[in-house]
C-alpha positions as CSV (number, residue, x, y, z in Angstrom):
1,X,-2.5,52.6,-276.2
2,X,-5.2,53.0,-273.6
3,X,-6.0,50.2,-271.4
4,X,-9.5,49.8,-269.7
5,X,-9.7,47.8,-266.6
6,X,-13.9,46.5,-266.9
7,X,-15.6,44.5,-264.1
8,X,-18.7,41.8,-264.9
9,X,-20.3,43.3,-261.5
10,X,-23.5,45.0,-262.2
11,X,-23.3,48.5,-262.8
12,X,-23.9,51.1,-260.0
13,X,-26.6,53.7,-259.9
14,X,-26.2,57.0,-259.6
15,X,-28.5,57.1,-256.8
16,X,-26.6,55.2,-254.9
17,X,-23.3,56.3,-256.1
18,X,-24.2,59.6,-254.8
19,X,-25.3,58.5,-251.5
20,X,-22.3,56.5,-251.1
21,X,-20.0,59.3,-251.7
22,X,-21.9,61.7,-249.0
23,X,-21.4,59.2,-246.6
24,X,-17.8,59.0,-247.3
25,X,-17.3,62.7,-247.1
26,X,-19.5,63.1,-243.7
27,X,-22.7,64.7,-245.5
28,X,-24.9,61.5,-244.3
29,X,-25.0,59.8,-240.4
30,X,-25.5,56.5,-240.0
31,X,-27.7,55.9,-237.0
32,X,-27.2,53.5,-235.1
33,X,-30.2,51.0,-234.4
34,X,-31.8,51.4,-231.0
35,X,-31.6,49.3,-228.4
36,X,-34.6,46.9,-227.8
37,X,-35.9,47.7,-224.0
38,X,-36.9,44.9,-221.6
39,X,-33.7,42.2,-221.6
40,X,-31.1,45.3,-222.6
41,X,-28.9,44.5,-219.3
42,X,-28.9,41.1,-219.3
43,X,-26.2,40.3,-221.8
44,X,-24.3,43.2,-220.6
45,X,-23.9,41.6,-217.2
46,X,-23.8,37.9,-218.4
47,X,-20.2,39.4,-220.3
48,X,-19.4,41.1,-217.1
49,X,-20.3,37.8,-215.0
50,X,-18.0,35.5,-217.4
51,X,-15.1,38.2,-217.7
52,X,-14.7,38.2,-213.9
53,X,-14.9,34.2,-213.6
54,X,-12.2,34.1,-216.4
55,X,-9.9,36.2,-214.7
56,X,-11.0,34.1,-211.5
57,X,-10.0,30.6,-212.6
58,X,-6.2,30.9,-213.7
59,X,-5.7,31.8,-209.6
60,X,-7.8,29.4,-208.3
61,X,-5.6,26.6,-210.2
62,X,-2.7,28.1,-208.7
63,X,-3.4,28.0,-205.3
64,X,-5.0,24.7,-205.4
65,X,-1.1,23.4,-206.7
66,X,-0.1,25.2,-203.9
67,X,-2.3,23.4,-201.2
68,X,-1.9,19.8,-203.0
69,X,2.2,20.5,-203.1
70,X,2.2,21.4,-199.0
71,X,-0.2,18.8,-198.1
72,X,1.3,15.5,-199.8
73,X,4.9,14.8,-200.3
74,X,5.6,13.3,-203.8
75,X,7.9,10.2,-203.5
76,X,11.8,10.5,-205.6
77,X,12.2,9.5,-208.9
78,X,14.4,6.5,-209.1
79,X,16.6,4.8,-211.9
80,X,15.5,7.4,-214.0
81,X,18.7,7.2,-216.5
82,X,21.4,5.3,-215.7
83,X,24.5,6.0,-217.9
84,X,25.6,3.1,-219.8
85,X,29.3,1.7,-219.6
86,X,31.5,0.2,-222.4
87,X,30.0,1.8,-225.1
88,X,31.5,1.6,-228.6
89,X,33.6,5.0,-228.5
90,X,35.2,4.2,-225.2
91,X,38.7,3.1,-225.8
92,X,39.8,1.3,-222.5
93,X,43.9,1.3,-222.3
94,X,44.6,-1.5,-219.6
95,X,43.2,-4.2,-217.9
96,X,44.1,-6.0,-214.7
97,X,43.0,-9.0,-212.1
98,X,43.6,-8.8,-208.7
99,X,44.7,-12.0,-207.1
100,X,41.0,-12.9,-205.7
101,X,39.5,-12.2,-209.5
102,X,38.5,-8.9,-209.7
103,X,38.9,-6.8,-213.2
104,X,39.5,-3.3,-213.4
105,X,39.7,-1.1,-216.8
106,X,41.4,2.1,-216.9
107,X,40.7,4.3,-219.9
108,X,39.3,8.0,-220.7
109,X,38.2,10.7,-218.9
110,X,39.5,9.6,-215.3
111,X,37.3,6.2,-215.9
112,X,37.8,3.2,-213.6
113,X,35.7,0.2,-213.9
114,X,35.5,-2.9,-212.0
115,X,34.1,-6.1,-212.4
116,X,33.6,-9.2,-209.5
117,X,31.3,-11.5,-212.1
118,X,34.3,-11.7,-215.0
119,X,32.6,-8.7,-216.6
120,X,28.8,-9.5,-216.8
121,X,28.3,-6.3,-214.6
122,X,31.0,-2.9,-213.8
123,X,30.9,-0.4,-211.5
124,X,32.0,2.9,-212.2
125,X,34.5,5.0,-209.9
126,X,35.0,8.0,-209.3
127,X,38.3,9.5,-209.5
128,X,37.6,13.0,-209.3
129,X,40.7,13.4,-212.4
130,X,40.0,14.0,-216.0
131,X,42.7,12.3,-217.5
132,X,43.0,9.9,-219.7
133,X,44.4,6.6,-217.8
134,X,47.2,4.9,-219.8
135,X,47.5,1.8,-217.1
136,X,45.8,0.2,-213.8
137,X,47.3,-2.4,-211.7
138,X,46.5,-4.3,-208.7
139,X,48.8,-5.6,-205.9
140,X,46.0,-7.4,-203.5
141,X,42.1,-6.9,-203.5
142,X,42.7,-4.0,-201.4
143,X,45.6,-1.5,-203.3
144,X,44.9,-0.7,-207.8
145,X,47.2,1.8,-209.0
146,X,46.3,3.6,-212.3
147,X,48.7,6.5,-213.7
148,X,48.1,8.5,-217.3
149,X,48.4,11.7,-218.9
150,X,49.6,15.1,-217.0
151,X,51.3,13.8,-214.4
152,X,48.1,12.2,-212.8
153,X,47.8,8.9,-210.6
154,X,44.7,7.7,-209.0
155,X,45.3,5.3,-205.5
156,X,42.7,3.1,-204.8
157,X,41.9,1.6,-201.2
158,X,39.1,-1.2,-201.0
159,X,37.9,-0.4,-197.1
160,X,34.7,-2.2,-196.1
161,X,34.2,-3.9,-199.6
162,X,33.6,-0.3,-201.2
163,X,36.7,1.1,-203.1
164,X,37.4,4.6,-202.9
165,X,39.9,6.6,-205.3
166,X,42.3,9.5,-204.4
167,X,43.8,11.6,-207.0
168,X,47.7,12.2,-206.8
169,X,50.8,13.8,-209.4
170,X,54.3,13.0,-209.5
171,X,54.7,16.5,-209.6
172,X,55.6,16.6,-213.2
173,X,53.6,17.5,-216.6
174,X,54.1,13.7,-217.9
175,X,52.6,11.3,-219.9
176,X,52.7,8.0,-217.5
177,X,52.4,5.4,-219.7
178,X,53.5,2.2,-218.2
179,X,53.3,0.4,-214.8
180,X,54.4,-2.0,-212.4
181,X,53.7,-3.5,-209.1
182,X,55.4,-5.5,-206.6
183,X,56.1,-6.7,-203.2
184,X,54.1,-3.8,-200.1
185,X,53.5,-1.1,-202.2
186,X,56.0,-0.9,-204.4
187,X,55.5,0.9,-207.6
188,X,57.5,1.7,-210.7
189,X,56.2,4.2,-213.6
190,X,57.2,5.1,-217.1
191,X,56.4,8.0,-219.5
192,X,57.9,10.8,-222.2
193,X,61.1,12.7,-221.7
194,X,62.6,9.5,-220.0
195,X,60.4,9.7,-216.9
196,X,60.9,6.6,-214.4
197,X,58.7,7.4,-211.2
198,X,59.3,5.6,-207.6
199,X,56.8,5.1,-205.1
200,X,57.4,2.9,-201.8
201,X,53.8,3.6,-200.2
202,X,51.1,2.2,-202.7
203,X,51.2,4.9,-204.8
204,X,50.8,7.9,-202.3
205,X,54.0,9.9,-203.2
206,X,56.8,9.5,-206.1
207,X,60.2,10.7,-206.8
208,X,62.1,10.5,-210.0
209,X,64.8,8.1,-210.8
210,X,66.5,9.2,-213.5
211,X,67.2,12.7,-215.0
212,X,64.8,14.3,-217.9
213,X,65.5,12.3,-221.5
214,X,64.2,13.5,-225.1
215,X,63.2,9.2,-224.9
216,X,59.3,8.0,-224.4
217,X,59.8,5.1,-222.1
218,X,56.6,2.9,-222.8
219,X,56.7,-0.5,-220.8
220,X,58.4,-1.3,-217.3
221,X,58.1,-4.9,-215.1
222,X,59.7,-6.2,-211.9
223,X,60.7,-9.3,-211.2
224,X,61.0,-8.6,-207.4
225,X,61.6,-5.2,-206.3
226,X,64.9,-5.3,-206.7
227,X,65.3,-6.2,-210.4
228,X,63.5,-4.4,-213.4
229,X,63.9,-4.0,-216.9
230,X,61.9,-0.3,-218.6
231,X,61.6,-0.7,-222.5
232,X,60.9,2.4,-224.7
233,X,61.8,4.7,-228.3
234,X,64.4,3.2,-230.9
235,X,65.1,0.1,-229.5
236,X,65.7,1.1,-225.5
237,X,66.0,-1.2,-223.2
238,X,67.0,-0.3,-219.5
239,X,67.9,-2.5,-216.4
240,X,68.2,-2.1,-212.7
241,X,69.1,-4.6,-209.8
242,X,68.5,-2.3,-206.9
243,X,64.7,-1.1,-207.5
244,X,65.7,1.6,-209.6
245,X,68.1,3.6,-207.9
246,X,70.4,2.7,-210.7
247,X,70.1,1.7,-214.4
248,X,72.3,-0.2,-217.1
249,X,71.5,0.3,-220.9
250,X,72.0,-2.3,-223.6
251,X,73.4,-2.0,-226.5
252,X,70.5,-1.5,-229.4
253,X,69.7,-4.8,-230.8
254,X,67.0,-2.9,-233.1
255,X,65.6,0.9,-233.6
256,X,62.2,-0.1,-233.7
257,X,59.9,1.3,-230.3
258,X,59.6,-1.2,-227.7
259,X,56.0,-1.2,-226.3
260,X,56.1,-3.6,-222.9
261,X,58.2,-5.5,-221.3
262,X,56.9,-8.7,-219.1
263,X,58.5,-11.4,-216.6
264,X,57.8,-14.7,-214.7
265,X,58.1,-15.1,-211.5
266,X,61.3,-17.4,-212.3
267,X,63.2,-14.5,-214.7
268,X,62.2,-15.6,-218.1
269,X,61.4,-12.2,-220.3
270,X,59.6,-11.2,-223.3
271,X,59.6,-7.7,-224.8
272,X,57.7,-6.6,-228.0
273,X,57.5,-4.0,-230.0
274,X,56.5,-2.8,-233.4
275,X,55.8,-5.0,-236.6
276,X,56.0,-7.7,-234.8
277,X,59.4,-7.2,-232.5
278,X,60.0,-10.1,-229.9
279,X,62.9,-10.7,-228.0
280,X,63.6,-13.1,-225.3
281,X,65.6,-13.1,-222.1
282,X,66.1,-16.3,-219.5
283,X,68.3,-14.6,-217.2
284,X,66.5,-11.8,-216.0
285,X,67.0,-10.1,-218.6
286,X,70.7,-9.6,-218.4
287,X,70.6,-10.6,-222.1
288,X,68.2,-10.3,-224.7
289,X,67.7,-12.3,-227.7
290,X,65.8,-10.6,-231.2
291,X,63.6,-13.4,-232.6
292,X,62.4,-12.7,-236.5
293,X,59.2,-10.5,-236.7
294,X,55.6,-12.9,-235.6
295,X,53.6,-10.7,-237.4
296,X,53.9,-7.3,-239.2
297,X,51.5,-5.7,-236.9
298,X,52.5,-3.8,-234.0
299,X,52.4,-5.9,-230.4
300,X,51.5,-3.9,-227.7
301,X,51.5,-5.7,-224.5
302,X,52.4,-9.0,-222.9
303,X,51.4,-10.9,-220.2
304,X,52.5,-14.4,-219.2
305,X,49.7,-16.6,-218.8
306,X,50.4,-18.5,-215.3
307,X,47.4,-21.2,-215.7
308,X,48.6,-22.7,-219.3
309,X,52.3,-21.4,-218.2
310,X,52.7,-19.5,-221.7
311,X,53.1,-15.8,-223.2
312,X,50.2,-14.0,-224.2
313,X,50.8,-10.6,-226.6
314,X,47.9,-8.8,-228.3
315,X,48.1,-5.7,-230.6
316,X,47.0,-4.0,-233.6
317,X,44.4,-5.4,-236.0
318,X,42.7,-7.9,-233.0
319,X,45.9,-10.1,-233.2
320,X,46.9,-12.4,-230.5
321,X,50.4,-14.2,-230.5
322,X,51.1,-17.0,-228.4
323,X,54.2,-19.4,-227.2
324,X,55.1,-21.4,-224.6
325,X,57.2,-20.7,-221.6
326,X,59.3,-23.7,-222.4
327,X,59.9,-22.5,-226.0
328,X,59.7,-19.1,-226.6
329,X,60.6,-18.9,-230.6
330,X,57.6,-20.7,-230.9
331,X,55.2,-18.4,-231.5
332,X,51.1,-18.6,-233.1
333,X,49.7,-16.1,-234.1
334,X,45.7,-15.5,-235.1
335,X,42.9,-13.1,-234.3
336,X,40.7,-13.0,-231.4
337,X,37.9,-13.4,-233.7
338,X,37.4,-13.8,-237.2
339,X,37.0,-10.0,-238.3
340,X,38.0,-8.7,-235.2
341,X,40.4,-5.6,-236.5
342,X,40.6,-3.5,-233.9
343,X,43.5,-2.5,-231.8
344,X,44.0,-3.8,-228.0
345,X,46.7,-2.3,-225.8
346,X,46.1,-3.9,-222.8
347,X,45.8,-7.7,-221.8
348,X,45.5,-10.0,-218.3
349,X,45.5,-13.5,-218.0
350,X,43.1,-15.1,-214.9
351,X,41.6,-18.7,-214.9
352,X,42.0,-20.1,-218.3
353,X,40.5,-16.9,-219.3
354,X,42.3,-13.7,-221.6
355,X,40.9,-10.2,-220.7
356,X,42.0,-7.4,-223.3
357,X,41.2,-3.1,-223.0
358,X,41.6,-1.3,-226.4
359,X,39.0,-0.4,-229.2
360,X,36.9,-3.2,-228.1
361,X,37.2,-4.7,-224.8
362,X,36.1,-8.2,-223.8
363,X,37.4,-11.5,-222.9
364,X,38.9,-14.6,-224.7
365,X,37.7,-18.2,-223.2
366,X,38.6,-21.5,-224.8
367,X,39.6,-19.6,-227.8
368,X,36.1,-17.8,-227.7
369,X,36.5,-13.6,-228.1
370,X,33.3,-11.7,-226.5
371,X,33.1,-8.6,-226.3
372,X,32.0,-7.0,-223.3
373,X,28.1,-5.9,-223.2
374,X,27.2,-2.1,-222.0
375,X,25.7,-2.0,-218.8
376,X,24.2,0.1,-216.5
377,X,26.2,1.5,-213.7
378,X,25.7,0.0,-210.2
């Protein structure tokens, strides 16, 4: 079947069929119209005229930058960004006061932060390390100590009321995870494959005090610096009398890890651990006593609180545990805040006050938790 393609345009004549199809096949010219004498040039040279000024005015912005940029000096840009602190995917490890009230935090990315207001405002120090700090301590306003992954330890010397931090290694590939502090620069550090690190000059060089151990050691605290107990994996616990040259191990009262280890200034001891491990010492910790679990969350750091002269533990799930010096098996234990559920690894007692690093970081005031407010570097 045929199919006709038909248009509703008028037909075409032949006439002018056949004078189309000339022109198409070059039989007809198409003249074009002359040119009407008189004003002929004067649109040719207006085009001309506005072609040169268009090419004209792209250069003539240019160099008038150029003179304005010479002749006046533009003041800086200041406070332009400022990188917030403390924000929620920062997870500080450790905490500390120094004795005149200072806080530092120790966390991520070779992050130190201090604080003189109780932590309305922090400054932000370099380290020049990218490490992740596992603990920060402070012997005097004027010596912190922080140690974490790889090895890595920043010093930090307050000179002139501005701090300044030097990267240093204890010349091993270890994971530092504990601290402690005592006396003129004496340090002791703790970490995987049984690592227990000596320094006598505020953190400046280190030597190793006991041979390589398949143990993580994970909390260490002196008395004096003479006498130390190091906690650690299934149940460890390790003392020394002479500041660490030697080291006497107890026999296991439990094979669950010990996470930190804290004295007072008088002897009395209190290790924890996980689901809620707590054992007691009053002798300087030549002896140890396993109290039932306080909690079935894990505890993971201690503190004894010298202003209302009791122990202070935080760990997983925002718990807080408390007892008294006086009566250690008497132990509370409650959240920082009602559906607070985060973890905190790391706490210090100053003033009445308890300061905590972990998930969330903040402080704890007549039984008030806030959490520390992002600010803006100093």
């Amino acid at each position: 079947m045929n199919h006709r393609y038909t248009s509703s345009s008028q037909p075409v004549s032949d006439r002018a069929y056949m004078h189309a199809m000339r022109i198409a096949q070059g039989a007809t010219k198409v003249h074009p119209q002359p040119e009407i004498q008189g004003d002929s040039d004067t649109p040719s040279l207006l085009r001309k005229t506005m072609r040169i000024f268009s090419a004209i005015i792209p250069w003539a912005v240019l160099l008038s930058i150029a003179v304005i940029s010479l002749t006046l000096k533009m003041p800086p840009v200041q406070n332009e960004v400022n990188p917030k602190l403390l924000t929620p995917r920062d997870k500080f490890l450790d905490i500390t006061v120094a004795p005149g009230g200072e806080l530092f935090l120790s966390g991520p990315n070779g992050q130190i932060l201090s604080s003189v207001d109780q932590g309305a405002k922090w400054i932000l120090h370099s380290t020049g390390l990218d490490v992740r700090f596992q603990s920060i301590k402070a012997w005097d306003m004027k010596h912190v100590l922080a140690v974490g992954n790889g090895g890595m330890v920043a010093t930090g010397l307050n000179q002139q009321d501005k701090w300044e931090f030097h990267p240093v290694s204890v010349g091993e590939q270890t994971k530092l995870i504990g601290l402690a502090v005592k006396g003129e620069g004496h340090a002791w550090a703790v970490g995987d494959m049984g690592g227990i690190f000596y320094s006598p000059d505020y953190g400046s060089t280190w030597q190793r005090l006991r041979p390589v151990e398949d143990v993580t050691l994970n909390g260490v605290d002196f008395i004096n610096s003479s006498t130390g107990v190091v906690v650690g994996e299934f149940g460890t616990i390790l003392r020394t009398t002479d500041g660490g040259k030697t080291w006497s191990a107890y026999e296991k009262t439990t094979d669950l890890t010990l996470l930190d280890v804290a004295f007072t200034p008088a002897g009395k001891g209190v290790i924890v651990g996980q689901l809620g491990t707590v054992l007691i010492s009053d002798d300087a910790g030549a002896s140890w006593q396993k109290l039932p679990s306080i909690t079935q969350e894990h505890l993971l750091d201690v503190e004894w609180d010298a202003t209302h002269d009791n122990w202070v533990v935080v760990g997983n799930k925002g718990v807080i545990c408390q007892a008294p010096t006086s009566q250690p098996v008497a132990w509370t234990t409650e959240r920082l805040a009602d559906g607070e559920l985060t973890w905190h690894t790391g706490i210090a007692a100053h003033d009445g006050a308890f300061y905590v690093a972990g998930e969330t970081s903040g402080v704890s005031r007549n039984g008030r938790y806030s959490p520390f407010q992002a600010q803006a570097v100093r």
